[in-house]
C-alpha positions in Angstrom: 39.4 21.9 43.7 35.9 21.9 45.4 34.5 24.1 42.2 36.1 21.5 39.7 34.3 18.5 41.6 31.4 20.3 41.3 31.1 21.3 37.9 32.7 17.9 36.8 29.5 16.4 38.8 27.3 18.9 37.2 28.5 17.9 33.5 27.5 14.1 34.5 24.3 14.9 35.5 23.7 17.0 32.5 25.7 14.5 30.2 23.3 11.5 31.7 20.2 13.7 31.3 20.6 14.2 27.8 21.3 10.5 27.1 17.8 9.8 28.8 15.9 12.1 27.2 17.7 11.2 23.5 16.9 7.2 24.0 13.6 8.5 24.7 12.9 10.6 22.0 14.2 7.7 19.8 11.8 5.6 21.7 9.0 7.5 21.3 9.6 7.7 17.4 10.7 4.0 17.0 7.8 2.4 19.3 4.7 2.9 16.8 7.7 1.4 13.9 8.1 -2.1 16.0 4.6 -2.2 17.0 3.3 -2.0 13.0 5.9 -4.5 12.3 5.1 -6.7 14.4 1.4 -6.5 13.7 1.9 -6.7 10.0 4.4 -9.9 11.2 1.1 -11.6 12.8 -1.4 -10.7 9.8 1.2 -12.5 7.1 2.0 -15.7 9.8 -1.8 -15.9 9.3 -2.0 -15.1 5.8 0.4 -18.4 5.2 -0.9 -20.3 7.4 -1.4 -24.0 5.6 -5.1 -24.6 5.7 -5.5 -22.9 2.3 -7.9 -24.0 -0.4 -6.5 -25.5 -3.4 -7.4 -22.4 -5.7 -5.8 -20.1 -3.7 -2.3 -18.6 -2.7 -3.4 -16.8 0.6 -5.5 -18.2 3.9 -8.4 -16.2 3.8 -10.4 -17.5 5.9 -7.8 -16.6 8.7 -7.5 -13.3 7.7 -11.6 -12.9 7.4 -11.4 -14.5 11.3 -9.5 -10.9 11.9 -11.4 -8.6 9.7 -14.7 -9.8 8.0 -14.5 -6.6 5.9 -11.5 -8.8 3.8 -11.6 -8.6 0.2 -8.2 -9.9 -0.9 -4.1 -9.9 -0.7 -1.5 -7.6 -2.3 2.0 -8.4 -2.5 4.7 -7.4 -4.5 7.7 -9.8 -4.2 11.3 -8.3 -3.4 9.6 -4.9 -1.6 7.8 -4.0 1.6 4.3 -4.2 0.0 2.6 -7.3 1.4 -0.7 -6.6 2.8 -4.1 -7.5 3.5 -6.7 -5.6 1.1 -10.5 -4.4 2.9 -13.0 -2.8 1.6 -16.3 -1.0 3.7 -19.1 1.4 2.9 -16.8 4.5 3.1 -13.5 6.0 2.0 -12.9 7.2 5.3 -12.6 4.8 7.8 -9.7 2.8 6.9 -7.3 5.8 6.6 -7.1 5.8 10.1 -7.6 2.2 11.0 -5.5 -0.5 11.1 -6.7 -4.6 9.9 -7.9 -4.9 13.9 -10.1 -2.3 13.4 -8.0 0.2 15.8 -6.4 3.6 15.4 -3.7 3.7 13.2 -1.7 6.4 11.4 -0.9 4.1 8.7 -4.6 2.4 8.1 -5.3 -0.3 6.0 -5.0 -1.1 2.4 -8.3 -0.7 0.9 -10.6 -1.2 -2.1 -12.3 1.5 -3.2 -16.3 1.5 -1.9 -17.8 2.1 -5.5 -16.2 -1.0 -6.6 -18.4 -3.8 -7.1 -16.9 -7.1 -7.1 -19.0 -8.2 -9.7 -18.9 -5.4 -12.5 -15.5 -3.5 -11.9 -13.1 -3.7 -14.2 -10.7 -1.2 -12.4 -10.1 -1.9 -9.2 -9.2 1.1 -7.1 -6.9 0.3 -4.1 -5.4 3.0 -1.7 -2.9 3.1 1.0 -1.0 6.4 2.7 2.5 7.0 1.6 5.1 6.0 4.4 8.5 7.3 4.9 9.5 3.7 6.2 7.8 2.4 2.8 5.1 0.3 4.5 1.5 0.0 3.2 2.1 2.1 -0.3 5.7 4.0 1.0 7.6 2.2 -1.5 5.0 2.7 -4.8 7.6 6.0 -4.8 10.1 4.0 -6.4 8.4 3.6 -9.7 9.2 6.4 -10.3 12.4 5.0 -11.5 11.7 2.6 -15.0 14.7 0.4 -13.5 12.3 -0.9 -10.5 9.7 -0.8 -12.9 12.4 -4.0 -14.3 13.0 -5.2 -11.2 9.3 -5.5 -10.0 7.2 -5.6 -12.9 4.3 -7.9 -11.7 1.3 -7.3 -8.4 0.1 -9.8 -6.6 -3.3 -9.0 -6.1 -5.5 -12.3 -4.8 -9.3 -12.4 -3.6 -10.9 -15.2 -1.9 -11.3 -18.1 -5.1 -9.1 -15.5 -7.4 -5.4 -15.4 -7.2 -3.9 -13.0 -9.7 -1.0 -11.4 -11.1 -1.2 -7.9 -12.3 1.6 -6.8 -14.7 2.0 -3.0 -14.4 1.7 -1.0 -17.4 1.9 2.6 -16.0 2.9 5.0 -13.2 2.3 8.4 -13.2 1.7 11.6 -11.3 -1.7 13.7 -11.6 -3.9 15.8 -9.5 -6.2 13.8 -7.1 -9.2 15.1 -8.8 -8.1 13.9 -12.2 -10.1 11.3 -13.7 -8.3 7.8 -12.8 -10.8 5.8 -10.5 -13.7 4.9 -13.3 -15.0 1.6 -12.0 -17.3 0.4 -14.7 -17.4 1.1 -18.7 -20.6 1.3 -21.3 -18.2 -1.2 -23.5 -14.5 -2.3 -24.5 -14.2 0.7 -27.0 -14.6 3.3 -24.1 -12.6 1.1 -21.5 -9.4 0.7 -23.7 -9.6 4.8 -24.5 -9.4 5.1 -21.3 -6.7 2.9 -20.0 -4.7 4.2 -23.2 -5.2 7.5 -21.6 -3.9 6.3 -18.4 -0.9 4.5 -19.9 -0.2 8.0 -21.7 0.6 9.6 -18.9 3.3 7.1 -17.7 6.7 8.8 -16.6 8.1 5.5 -19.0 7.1 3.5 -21.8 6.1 -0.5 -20.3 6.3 -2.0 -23.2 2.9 -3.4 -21.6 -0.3 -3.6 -24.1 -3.8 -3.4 -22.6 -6.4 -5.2 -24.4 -9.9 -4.2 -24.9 -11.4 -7.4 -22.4 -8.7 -6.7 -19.4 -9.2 -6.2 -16.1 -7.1 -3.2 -13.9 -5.8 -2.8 -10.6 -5.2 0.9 -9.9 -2.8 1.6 -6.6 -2.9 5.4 -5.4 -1.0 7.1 -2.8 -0.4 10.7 -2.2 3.2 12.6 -3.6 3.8 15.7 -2.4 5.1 16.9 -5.9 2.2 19.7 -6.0 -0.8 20.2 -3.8 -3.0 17.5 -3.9 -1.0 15.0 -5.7 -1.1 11.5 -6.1 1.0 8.5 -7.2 -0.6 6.0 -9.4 0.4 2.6 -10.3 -2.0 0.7 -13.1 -1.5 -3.0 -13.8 -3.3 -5.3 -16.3 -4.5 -8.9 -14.9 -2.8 -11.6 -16.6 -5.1 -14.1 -17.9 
């Protein structure tokens, strides 16, 4: 009777133990989760906040109070994807930084530091794949023509600029391949190049890119192949 006390006592402990050290394991994975969202929570509370100039959509000069290295907004309405956009002197820094400057796993959103503001025509924004579909997690689903339908258009805004972006093709392709061209000699040799891009689409648009556009080009790694990446291109609409 004494033994059965005993090992009844011992399969508590053992019992309780194991709770505890689940709920923290589930902690431990859940805590950096809460801790994004409610940063990314604060940045979009600022975002909207009301002072906002007439021309645009997003409060900038909030967000700019948080990171002066703020170059614009990218939202895509119905997903996830809502974020500020930054740009710097490097490709580095902001794939381990977060909008307050401080070590992240996710980063920041970020333009691409050959783009000039004034002469791009294809902007170049990257974000890390996420399982939980923040920053560019939920690009993935383009994969699939019938969220393509559902989610056609990108919000992409800069300070003075608000814009909507209507995608016209999502691909796979090697990280090397050529996809990040900033600037063109003339409209003949820009539109060979974006009808090289739309080309490679896993579906057809329906989209038409005209020789005087202006891109947005979203990139984010796939682990289809080494050194993969998923692309998303959109056309401004005037």
């Amino acid at each position: 009777m004494i033994a059965q006390k005993s090992n009844h006592k011992m399969k508590v402990i053992v019992g309780t133990m194991l709770i505890i050290v689940a709920l923290c394991c589930i902690g431990y994975f859940l805590y950096p989760i809460i801790t994004q969202n409610l940063e990314k929570n604060k940045i979009i509370a600022v975002a909207q906040a009301s002072e906002i100039n007439q021309t645009d959509r997003i409060d900038f000069n909030g967000l700019l109070g948080i990171n002066s290295q703020t170059v614009g907004w990218i939202q895509i309405d119905g997903t996830p994807l809502e974020y500020p956009v930054v740009q710097t002197d490097n490709n580095d820094y902001y794939l381990h930084h977060n909008f307050s400057n401080e070590d992240s796993i996710e980063g920041t959103i970020f333009l691409d530091c050959v783009c000039n503001t004034e002469f791009t025509r294809n902007n170049v924004l990257y974000g890390h794949y996420m399982t939980n579909e923040s920053m560019f997690g939920s690009l993935w689903s383009y994969q699939k023509q019938s969220y393509f339908t559902e989610h056609p258009i990108v919000k992409f805004d800069r300070p003075g600029d608000p814009g909507d972006w209507q995608i016209f093709s999502a691909y796979i392709t090697d990280a090397d391949y050529d996809y990040r061209q900033p600037e063109f000699n003339n409209d003949t040799e820009f539109l060979d190049y974006m009808n090289r891009l739309k080309s490679l689409s896993l579906y057809d648009t329906g989209v038409v890119v005209n020789p005087t556009d202006e891109i947005l080009t979203l990139s984010t790694c796939i682990y289809t192949f080494d050194n993969a990446r998923f692309v998303v291109n959109a056309r401004k609409i005037k």
